[in-house]
N, C-alpha and C positions, 0 to 999 in steps of 0.2 A: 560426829556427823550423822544423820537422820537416815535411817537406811530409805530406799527407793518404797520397798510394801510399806513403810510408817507412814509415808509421804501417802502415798494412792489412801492407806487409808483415813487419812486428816481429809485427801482430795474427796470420798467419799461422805464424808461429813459436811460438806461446803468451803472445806479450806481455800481461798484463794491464793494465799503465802504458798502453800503446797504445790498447789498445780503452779505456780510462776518458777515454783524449785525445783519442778520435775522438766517444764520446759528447756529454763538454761540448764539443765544436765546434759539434755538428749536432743534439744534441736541442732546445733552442730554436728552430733552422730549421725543420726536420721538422715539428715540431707545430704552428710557425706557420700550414706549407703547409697540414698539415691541417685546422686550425681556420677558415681562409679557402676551402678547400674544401668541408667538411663543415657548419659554421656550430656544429658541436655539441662544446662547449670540452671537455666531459668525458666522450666516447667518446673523442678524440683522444690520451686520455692511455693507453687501451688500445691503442690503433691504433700510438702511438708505440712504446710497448714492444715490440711485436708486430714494429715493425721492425727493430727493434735486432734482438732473438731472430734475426730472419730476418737481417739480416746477421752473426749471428755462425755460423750453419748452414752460409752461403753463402760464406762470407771463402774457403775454399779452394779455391772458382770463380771467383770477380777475377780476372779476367785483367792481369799483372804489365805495366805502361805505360801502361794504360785510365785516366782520370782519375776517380779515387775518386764524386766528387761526383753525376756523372748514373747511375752505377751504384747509390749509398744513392738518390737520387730517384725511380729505375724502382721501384725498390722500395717506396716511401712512394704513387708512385703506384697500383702494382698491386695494394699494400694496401687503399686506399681505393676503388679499384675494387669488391674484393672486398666488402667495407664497403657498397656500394650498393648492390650485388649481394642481398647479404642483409636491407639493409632495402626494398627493393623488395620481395620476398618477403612484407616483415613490413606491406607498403603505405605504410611510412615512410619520405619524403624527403628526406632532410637537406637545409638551407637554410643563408643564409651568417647567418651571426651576429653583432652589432655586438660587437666587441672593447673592452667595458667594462672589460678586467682591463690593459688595458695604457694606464696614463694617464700624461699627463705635464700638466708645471702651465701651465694656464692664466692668464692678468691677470684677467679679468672673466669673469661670468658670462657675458655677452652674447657674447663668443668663443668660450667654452666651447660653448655654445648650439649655434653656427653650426657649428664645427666637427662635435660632435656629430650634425646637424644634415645637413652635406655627406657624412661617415663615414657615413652613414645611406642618403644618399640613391645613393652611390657603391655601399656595398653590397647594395644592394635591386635598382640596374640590374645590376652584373656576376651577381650570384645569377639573373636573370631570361635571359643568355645560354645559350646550348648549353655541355653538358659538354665539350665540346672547346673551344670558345672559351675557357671558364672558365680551365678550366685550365692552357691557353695560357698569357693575360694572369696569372695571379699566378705561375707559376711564373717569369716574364718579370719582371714588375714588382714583384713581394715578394719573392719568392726571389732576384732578380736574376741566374738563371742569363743565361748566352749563348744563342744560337742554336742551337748545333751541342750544347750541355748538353741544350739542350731538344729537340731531334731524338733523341738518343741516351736519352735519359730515358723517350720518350715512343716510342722504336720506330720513326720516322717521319722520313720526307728533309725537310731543313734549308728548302726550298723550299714544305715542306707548313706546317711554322713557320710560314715568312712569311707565308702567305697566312692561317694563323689568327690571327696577330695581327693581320693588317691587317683582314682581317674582323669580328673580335670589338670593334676598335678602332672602326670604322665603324656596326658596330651601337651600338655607347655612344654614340658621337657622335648620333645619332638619338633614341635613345632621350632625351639629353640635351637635345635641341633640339623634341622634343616635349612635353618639361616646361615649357622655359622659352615654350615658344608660345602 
């Protein structure tokens, strides 16, 4: 398999095979990020576009040994930034969304329910963190980037990472524990 930098760099050549095999990599990612972000499944799909665009403007800035991955992510984030940026303006916040569109099969109602149910309630507390927590924790635990991904993603020392996960983790935990109290 062709790693991601081989790929950017064919794309930097004019590969078009390249950029179609960096898209189906990362556009399901991408727009996960942003739907868990934003909560609004079908701005996301402009938003997603809009990145590609922007990384096909920016491919001959990559810098050649940089790992692909938090370099498309800076981007997906800076996007969505700008995204709030503008609905702020419009006095519209975007909130997280229960992800209806991605199911898989349940036995029983009654699980269906629960899960439902937990998915609901998991995303109503992470929605209710700080922008920076947020985006921490999903970029950490939906995206599954690393640490230093997510430092370099987000512009910021690997140390400031930890402490937003730890703190964004510790506010759920609270939050969690004054439900169940």
């Amino acid at each position: 398999m062709v790693s991601d930098e081989e790929l950017v760099l064919q794309m930097q050549l004019g590969s078009e095979v390249a950029l179609e095999e960096i898209v189906k990599r990362y556009h399901g990612p991408i727009h996960g990020y942003l739907v868990r972000m934003s909560g609004d499944y079908y701005a996301t799909d402009d938003m997603t576009q809009e990145i590609f665009i922007k990384m096909c403007r920016g491919i001959q800035s990559y810098t050649t040994g940089m790992p692909f991955k938090p370099w498309l992510y800076s981007i997906a984030s800076n996007t969505y930034k700008d995204h709030l940026k503008k609905a702020y303006t419009r006095k519209v916040i975007p909130g997280l969304e229960d992800e209806t569109h991605c199911s898989t099969h349940i036995v029983t109602p009654e699980e269906n329910f629960l899960k439902d149910y937990e998915r609901t309630q998991l995303i109503t507390a992470i929605n209710s963190l700080g922008h920076i927590y947020r985006e921490t924790l999903i970029l950490r635990y939906y995206d599954e980037l690393k640490l230093d991904e997510i430092a370099s993603t987000l512009k910021i020392p690997t140390g400031t990472v930890k402490s937003r996960l730890s703190n964004g983790l510790s506010q759920l935990k609270k939050i969690f524990s004054i439900k169940e109290g």
